[in-house]
Each structure stands twice: as C-alpha cells, then as structure tokens.
TIDRENVO-640120 format. One record per atom (N, C-alpha, C, O): residue in one letter; atom name; x, z, y. Coordinates in Angstrom, 1 decimal, always signed. Example, Ala and Ser with C-alpha at 12.3 -4.5 7.8 and 13.67 -1.06 7.14 Angstrom:
- A / N / +13.2 / +7.8 / -5.7
- A / CA / +12.3 / +7.8 / -4.5
- A / C / +13.2 / +7.8 / -3.3
- A / O / +14.2 / +8.5 / -3.3
- S / N / +12.8 / +7.1 / -2.2
- S / CA / +13.7 / +7.1 / -1.1
- S / C / +12.9 / +7.9 / +0.0
- S / O / +13.4 / +8.0 / +1.1
This chain:
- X / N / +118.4 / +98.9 / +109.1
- X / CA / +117.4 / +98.1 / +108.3
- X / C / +117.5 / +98.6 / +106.8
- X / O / +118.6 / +98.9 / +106.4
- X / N / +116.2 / +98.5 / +106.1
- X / CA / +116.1 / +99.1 / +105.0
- X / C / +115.5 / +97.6 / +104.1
- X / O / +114.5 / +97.1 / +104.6
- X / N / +116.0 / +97.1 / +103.1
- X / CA / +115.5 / +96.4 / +102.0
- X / C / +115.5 / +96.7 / +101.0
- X / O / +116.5 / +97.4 / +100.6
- X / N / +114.4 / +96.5 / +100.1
- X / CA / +113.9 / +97.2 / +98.8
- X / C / +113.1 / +95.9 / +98.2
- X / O / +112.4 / +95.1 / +98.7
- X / N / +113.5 / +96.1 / +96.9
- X / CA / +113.1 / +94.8 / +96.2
- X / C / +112.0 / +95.7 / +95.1
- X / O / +112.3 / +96.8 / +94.8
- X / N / +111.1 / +95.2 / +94.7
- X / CA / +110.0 / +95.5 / +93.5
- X / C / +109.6 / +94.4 / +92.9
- X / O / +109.6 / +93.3 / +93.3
- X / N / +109.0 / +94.8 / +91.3
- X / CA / +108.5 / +94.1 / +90.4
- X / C / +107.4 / +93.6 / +90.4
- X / O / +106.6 / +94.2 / +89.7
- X / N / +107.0 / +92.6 / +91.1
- X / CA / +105.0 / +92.7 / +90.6
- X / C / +104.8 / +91.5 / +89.2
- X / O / +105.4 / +90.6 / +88.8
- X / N / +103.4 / +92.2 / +88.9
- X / CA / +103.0 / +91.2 / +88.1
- X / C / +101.5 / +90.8 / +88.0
- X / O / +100.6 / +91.5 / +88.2
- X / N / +101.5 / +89.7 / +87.8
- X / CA / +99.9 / +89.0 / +87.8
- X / C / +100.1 / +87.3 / +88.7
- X / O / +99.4 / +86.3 / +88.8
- X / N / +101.4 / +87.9 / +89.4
- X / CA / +100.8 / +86.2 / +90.3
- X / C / +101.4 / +85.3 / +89.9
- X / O / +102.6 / +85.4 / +89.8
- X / N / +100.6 / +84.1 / +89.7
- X / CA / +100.7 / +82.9 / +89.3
- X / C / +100.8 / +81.8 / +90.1
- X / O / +101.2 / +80.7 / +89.7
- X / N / +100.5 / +82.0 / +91.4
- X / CA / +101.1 / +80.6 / +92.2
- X / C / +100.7 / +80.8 / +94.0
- X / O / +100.1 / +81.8 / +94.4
- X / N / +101.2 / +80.0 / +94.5
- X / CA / +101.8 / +80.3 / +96.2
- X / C / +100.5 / +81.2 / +96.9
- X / O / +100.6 / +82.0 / +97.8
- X / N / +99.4 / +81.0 / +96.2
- X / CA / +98.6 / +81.8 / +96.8
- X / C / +98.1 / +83.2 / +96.4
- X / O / +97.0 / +83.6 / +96.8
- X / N / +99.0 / +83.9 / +95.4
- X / CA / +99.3 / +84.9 / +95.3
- X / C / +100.1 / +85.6 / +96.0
- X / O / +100.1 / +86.7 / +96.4
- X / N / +101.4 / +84.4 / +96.3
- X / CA / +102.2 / +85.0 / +96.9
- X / C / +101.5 / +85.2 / +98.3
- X / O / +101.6 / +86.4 / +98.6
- X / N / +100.9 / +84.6 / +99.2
- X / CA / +100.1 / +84.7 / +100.1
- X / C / +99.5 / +86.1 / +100.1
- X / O / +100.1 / +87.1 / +100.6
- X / N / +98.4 / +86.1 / +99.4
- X / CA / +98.1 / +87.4 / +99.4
- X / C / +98.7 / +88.5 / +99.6
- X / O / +98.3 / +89.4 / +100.4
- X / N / +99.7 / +88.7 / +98.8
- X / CA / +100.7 / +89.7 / +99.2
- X / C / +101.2 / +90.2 / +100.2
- X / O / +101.5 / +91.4 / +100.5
- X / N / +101.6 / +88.5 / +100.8
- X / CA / +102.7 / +89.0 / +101.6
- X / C / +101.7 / +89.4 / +102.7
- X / O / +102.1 / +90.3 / +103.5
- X / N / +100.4 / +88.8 / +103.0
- X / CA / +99.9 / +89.6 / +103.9
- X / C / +99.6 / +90.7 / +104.0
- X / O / +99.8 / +91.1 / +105.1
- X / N / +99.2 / +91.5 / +103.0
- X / CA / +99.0 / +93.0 / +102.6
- X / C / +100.1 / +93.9 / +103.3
- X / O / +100.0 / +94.7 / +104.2
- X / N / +101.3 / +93.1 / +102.3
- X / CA / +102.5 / +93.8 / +102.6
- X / C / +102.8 / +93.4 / +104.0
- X / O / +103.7 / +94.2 / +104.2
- X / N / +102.8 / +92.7 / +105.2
- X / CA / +103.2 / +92.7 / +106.5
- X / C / +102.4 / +93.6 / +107.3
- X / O / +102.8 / +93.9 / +108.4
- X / N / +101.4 / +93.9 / +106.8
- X / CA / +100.4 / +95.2 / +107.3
- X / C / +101.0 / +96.5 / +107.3
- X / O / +100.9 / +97.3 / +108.2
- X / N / +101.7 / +96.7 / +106.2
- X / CA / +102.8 / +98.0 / +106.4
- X / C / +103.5 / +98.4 / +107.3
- X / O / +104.5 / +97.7 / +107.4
- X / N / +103.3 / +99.6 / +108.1
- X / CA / +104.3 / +99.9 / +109.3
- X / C / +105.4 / +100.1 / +108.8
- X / O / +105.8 / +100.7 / +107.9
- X / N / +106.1 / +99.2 / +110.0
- X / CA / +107.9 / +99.4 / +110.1
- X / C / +108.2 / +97.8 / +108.8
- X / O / +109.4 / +97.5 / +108.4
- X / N / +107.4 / +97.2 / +108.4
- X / CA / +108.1 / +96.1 / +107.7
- X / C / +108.5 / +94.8 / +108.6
- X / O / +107.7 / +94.7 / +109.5
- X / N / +109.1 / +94.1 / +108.7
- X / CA / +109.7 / +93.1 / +109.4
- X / C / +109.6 / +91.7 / +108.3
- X / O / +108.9 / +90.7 / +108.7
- X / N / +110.2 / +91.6 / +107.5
- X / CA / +109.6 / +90.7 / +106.6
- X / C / +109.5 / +90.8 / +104.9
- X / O / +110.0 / +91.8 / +104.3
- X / N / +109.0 / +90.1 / +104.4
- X / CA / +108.4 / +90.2 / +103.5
- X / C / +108.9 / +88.6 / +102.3
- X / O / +108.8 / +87.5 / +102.9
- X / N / +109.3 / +88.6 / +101.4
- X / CA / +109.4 / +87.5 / +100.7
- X / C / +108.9 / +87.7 / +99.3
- X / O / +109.4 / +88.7 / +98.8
- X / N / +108.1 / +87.0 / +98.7
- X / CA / +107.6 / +87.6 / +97.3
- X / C / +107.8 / +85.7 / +96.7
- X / O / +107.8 / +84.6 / +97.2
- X / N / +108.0 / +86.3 / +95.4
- X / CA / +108.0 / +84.8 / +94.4
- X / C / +107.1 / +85.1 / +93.3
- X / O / +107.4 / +86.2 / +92.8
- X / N / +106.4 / +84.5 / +92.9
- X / CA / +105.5 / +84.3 / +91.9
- X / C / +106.0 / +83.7 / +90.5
- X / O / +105.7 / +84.0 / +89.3
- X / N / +107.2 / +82.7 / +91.1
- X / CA / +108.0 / +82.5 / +89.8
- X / C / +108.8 / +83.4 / +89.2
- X / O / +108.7 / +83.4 / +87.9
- X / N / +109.7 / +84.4 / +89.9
- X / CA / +110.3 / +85.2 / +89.3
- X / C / +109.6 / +87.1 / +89.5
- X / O / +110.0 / +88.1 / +89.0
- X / N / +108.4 / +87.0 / +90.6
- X / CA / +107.4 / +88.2 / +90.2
- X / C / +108.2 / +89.2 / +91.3
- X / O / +107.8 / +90.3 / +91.5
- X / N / +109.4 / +88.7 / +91.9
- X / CA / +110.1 / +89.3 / +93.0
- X / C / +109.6 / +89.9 / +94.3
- X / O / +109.6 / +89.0 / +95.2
- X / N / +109.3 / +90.7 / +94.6
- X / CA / +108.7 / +90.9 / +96.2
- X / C / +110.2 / +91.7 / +96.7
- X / O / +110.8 / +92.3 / +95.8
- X / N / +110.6 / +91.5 / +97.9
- X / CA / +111.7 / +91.6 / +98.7
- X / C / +111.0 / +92.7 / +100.0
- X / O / +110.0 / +92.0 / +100.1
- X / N / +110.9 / +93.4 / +100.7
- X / CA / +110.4 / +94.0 / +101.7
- X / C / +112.2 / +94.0 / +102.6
- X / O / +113.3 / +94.0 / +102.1
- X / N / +111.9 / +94.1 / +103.9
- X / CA / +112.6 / +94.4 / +105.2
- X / C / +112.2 / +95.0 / +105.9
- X / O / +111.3 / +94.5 / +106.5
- X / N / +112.5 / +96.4 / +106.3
- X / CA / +111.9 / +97.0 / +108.0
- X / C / +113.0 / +98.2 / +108.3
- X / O / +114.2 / +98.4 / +108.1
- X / N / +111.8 / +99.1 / +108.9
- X / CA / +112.7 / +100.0 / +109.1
- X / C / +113.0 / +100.8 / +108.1
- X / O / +112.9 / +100.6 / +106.9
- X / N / +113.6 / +102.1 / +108.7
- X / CA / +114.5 / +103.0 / +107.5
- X / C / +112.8 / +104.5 / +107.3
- X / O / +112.8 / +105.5 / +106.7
- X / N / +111.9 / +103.7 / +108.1
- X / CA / +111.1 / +104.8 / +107.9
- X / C / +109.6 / +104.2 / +106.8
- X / O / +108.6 / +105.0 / +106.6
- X / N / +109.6 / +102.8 / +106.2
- X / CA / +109.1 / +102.0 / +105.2
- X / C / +108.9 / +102.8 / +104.0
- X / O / +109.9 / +103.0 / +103.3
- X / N / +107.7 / +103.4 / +103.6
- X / CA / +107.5 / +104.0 / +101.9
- X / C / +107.2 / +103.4 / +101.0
- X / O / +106.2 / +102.7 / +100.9
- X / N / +108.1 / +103.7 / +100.1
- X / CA / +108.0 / +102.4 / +99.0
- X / C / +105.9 / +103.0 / +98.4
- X / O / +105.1 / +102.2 / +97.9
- X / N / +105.7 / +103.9 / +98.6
- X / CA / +104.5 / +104.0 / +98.2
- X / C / +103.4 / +103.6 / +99.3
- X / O / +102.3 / +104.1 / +99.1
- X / N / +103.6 / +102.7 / +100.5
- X / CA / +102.6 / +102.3 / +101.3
- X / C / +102.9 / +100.8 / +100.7
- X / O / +102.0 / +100.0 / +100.8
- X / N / +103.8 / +100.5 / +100.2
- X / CA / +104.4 / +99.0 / +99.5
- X / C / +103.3 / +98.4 / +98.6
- X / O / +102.5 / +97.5 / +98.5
- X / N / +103.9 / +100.0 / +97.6
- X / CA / +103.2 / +99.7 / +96.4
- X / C / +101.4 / +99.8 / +96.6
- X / O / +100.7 / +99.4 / +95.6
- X / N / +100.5 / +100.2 / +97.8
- X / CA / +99.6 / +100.3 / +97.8
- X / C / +98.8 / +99.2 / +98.2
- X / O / +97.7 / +99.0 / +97.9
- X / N / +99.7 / +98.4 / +99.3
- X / CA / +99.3 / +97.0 / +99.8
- X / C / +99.6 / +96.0 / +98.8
- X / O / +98.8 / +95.0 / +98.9
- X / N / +100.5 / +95.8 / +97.8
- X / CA / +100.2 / +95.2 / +96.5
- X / C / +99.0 / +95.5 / +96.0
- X / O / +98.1 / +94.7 / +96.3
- X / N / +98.8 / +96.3 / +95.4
- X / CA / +97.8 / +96.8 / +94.6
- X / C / +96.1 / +96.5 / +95.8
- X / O / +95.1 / +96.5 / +95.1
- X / N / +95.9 / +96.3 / +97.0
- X / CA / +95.0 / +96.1 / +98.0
- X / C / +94.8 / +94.6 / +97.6
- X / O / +93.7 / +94.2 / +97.3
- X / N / +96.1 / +93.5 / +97.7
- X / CA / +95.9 / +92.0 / +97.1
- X / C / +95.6 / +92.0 / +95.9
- X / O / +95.3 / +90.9 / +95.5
- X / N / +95.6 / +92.9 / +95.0
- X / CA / +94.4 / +92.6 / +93.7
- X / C / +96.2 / +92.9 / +92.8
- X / O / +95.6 / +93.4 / +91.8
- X / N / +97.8 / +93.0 / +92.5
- X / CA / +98.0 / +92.7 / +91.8
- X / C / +99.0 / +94.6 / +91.4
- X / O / +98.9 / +95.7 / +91.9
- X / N / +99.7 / +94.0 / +90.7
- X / CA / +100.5 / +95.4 / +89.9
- X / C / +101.8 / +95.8 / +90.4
- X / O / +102.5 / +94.8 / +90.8
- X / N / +102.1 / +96.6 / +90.5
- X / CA / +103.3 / +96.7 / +90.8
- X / C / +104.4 / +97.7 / +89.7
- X / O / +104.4 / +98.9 / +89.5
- X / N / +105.0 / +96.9 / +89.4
- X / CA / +105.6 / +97.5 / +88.0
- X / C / +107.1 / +98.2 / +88.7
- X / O / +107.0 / +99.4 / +88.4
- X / N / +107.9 / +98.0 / +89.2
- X / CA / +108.8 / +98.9 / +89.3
- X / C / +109.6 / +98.6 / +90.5
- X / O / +109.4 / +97.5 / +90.8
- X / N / +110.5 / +99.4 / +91.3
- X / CA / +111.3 / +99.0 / +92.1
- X / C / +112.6 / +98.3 / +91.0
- X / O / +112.8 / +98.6 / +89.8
- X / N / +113.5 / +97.2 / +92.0
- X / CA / +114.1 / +96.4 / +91.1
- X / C / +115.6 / +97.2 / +91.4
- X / O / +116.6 / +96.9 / +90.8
C-alpha cells in the first residue's frame, strides 16, 4: 500500500470535499481517499502503482488547485 498526502486549495466546505473525493476515487489503483477542507489535506491510499500526477489531475477535474505534495 502506497499513501501520499497533498495540499489543495480553494475548498471551503464538505462539499468540496465531495467533489474531490469523487474525482479522486476515479483514479486507478486508489482505495481511499480522505480530503479536509478545514485543513486543505487530501490523503490518497492504493496501490504502489497510483501517480501522484493522475492525483493531481482529478483535483484539478473537481474545479480546485493542487499546491504541493505534503
């Protein structure tokens, strides 16, 4: 299992986080997904074959930014 945490920014409340995380469950090989809006945290889980740049693309598909891996 591979977890990788990233920065986003723009979302302001649970249904941001929504958005995301559906985006992001769309990515092959992810297993789950946890994003906070309060602290701008997205969390990914899957496999060891997960690209942080299919990550960063399904953020960016829910409308928001993705500022850095954490």
């Amino acid at each position: 299992m591979k977890t990788t945490e990233f920065q986003v920014t723009g979302m302001i409340c649970g249904h941001c986080e929504l958005s995301i995380r559906e985006e992001v469950r769309e990515v092959h090989g992810v297993e789950s997904v946890d994003v906070s809006y309060r602290t701008g945290k997205l969390v990914v889980t899957g496999s060891e074959t997960i690209h942080d740049a299919a990550v960063i693309a399904a953020v960016q598909a829910a409308g928001y930014q993705w500022v850095r891996a954490a």
